[in-house]
C-alpha positions in Angstrom: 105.1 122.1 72.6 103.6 118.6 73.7 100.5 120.6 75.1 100.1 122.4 72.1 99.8 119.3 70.0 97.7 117.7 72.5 95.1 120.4 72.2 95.4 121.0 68.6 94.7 117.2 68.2 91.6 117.2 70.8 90.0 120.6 68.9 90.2 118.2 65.4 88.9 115.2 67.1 86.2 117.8 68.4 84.8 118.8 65.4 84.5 115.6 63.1 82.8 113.5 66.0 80.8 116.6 66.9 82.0 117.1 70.6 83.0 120.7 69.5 79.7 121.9 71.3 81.2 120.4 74.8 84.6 121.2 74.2 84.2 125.2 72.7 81.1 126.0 73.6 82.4 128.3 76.1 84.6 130.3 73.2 82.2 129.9 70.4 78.5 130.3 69.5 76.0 127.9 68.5 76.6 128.9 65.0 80.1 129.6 65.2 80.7 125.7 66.0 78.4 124.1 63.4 80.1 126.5 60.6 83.2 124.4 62.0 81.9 121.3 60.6 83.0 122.6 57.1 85.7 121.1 58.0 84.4 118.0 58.7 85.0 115.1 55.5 82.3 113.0 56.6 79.7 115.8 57.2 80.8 117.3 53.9 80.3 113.6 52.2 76.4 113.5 54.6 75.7 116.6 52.0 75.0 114.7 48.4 75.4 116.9 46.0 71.8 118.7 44.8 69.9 116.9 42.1 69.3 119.5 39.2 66.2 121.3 39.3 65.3 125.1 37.5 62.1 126.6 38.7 60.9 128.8 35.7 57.1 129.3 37.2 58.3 131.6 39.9 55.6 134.1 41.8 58.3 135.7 43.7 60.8 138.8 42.7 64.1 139.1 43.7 64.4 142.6 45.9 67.5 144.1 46.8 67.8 146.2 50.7 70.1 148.0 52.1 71.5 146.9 55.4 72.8 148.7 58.3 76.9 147.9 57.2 76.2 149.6 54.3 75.8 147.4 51.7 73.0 145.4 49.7 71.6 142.2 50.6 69.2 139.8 48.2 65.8 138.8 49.3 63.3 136.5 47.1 60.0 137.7 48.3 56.6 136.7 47.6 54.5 139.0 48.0 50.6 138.7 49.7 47.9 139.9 47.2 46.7 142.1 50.1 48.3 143.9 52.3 49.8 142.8 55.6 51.9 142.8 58.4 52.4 138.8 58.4 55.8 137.7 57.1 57.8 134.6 56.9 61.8 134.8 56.9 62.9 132.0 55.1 66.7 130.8 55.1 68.4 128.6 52.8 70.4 125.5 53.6 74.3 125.8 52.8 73.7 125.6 48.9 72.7 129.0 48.8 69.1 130.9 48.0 68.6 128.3 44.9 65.7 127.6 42.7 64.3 125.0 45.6 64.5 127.2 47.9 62.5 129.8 46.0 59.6 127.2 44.9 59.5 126.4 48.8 59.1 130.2 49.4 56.1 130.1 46.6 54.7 126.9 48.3 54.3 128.1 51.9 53.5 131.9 50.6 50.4 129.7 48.9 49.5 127.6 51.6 49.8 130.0 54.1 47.5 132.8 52.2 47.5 136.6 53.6 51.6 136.1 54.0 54.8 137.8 52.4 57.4 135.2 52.7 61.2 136.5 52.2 63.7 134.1 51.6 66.6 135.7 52.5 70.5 135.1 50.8 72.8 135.1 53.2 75.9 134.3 50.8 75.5 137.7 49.1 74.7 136.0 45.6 76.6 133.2 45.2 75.3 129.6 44.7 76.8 126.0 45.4 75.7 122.8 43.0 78.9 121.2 44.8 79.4 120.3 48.4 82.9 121.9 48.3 81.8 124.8 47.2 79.0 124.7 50.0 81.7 124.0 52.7 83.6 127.2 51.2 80.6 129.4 51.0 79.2 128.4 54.6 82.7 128.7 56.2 83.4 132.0 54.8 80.2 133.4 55.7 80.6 136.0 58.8 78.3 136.7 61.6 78.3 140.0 61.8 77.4 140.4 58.1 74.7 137.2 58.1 73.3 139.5 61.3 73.2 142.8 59.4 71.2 141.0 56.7 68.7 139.9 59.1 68.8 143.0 60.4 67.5 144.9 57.5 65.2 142.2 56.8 63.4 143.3 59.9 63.7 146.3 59.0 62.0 146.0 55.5 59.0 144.2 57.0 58.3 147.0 59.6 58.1 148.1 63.1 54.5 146.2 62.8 55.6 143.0 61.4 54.6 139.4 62.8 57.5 137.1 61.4 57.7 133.8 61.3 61.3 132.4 60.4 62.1 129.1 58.8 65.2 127.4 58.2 66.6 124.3 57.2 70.4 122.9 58.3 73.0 125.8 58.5 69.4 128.0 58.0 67.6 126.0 60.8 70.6 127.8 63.1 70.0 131.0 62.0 66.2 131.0 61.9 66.5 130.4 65.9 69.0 133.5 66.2 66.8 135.6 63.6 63.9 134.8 66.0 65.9 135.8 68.8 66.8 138.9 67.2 63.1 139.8 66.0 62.6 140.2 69.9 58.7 140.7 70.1 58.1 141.1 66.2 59.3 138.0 65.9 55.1 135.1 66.2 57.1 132.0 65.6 60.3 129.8 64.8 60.6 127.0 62.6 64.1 125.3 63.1 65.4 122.2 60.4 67.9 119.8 61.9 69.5 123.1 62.4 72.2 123.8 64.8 70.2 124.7 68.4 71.6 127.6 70.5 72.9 125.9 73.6 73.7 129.0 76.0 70.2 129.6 77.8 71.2 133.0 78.8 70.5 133.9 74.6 67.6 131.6 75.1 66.2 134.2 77.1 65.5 136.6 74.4 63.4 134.6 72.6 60.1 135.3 72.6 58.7 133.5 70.2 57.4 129.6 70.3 59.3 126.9 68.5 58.8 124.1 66.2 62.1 121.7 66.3 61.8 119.6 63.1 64.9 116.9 63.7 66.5 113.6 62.7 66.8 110.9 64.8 70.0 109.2 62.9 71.5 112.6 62.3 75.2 112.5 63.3 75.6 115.9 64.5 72.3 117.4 65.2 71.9 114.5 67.5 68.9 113.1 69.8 71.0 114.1 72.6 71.8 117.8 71.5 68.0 118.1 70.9 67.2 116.8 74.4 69.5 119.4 76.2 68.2 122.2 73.6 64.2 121.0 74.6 65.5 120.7 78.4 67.2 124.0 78.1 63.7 125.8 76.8 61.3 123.5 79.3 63.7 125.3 81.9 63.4 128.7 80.5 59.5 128.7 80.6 59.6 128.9 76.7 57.3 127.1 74.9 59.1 124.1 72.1 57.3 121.5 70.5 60.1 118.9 69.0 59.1 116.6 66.3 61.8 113.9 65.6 62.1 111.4 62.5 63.9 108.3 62.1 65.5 109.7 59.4 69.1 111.8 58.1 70.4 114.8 58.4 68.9 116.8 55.4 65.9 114.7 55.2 62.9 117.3 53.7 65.5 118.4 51.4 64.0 117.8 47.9 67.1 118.4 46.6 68.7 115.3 48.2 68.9 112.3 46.5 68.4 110.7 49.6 64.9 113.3 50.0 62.2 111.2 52.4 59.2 112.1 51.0 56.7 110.6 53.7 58.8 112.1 56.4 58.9 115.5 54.9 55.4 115.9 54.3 54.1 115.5 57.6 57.0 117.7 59.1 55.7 120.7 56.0 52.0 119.8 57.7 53.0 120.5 61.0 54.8 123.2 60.0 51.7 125.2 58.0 49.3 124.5 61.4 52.1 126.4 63.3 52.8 128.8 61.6 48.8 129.5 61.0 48.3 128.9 64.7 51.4 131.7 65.5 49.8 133.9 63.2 46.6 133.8 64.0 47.9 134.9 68.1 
């Protein structure tokens, strides 16, 4: 019984100081263990809750597709005025595919030119404007369904597609395991102060080259999971560029109250000359 308590104690000590990544990384994935920080009070209180904002001047549709479990998922696309086989997956933070998220799809779909950017919902419609409600949404979420969505996503841009993928936080994650799922369709990876997958033998499927966009005073993301993540790819032969802010978590969130502005423009700057350098490959 003492044992029991011991280890129950050490796997809640784990997760609110972030050590869950040494202590379960062996039982859980990458993804698995930052979706256990739901349960952490002061990452849920690092997440101010979104400033208001309704984006009414939107380019984009919303297009429903069916996935491989059988049921419907949501996309946002924008869609190139020509055609092409250039696509950019994007995936929300934990609020949910929201109105910024959909005027950041518009902004890169612009920027970028001959693209179709997708921004993908991976809560199946629902929405968060409070950071319990985040927690609730991004702890419930399952893998196997979040995969079967990214799935069919692939499957709707084609067996020609070149994707890029883009995330930010809980996204960030899973734009590194879409682009490991695209195998070769997938030209490049964005990842936001997103949760890095630490087991270099799934490193190995990833093809693509990757852009790390992190925060030097984050408090779970840390400069020292970066450094083992950028280690981890040097290793591999995979090709990583990390750009690193002294900033927090959530930074180039213009949702955040706490948004830096400076900061987040020259990460979106790097982040357009990758993605047009990936594409143009």
């Amino acid at each position: 019984m003492k044992v029991i308590f011991v280890c129950l104690w050490c796997s809640l000590f784990c997760i609110e100081n972030m050590v869950a990544q040494q202590c379960c990384s062996a039982k859980a994935s990458s993804t698995a263990q930052f979706a256990m920080l739901t349960k952490s009070t002061s990452f849920k209180k690092a997440h101010t809750e979104p400033l208001p904002f309704s984006f009414s001047e939107q380019r984009g549709v919303i297009t429903s597709i069916l996935c491989n479990d059988g049921v419907k998922a949501n996309l946002y696309e924008v869609r190139s005025t020509k055609p092409t086989t250039h696509y950019v997956v994007m995936i929300h933070e934990w609020w949910g595919l929201n109105d910024y998220i959909k005027r950041e799809a518009d902004r890169l779909q612009q920027e970028l030119g001959n693209v179709t950017v997708l921004a993908v919902d991976l809560y199946d419609g629902k929405v968060a404007t409070k950071r319990d409600d985040a927690a609730a949404y991004m702890s419930s979420a399952k893998e196997d369904r979040i995969r079967a969505i990214l799935y069919g996503v692939k499957q709707y841009a084609g067996n020609d597609a070149r994707i890029c993928t883009i995330g930010w936080c809980f996204g960030g994650g899973w734009s590194l395991q879409s682009a490991m799922m695209f195998g070769n369709n997938a030209a490049g990876c964005v990842l936001y102060y997103g949760m890095p997958e630490a087991d270099s033998k799934k490193l190995q499927q990833l093809k693509a080259p990757v852009l790390g966009i992190f925060a030097n005073n984050d408090k779970w993301i840390t400069p020292a999971v970066v450094k083992t993540f950028s280690g981890n790819m040097k290793q591999l032969g995979k090709q990583c560029t990390i750009a690193q802010y002294d900033a927090d978590h959530a930074f180039a969130n213009p949702s955040n109250p706490g948004y830096a502005k400076v900061f987040a423009e020259d990460a979106h700057a790097k982040v357009i000359e990758f993605m047009k350098k990936c594409f143009a490959q």
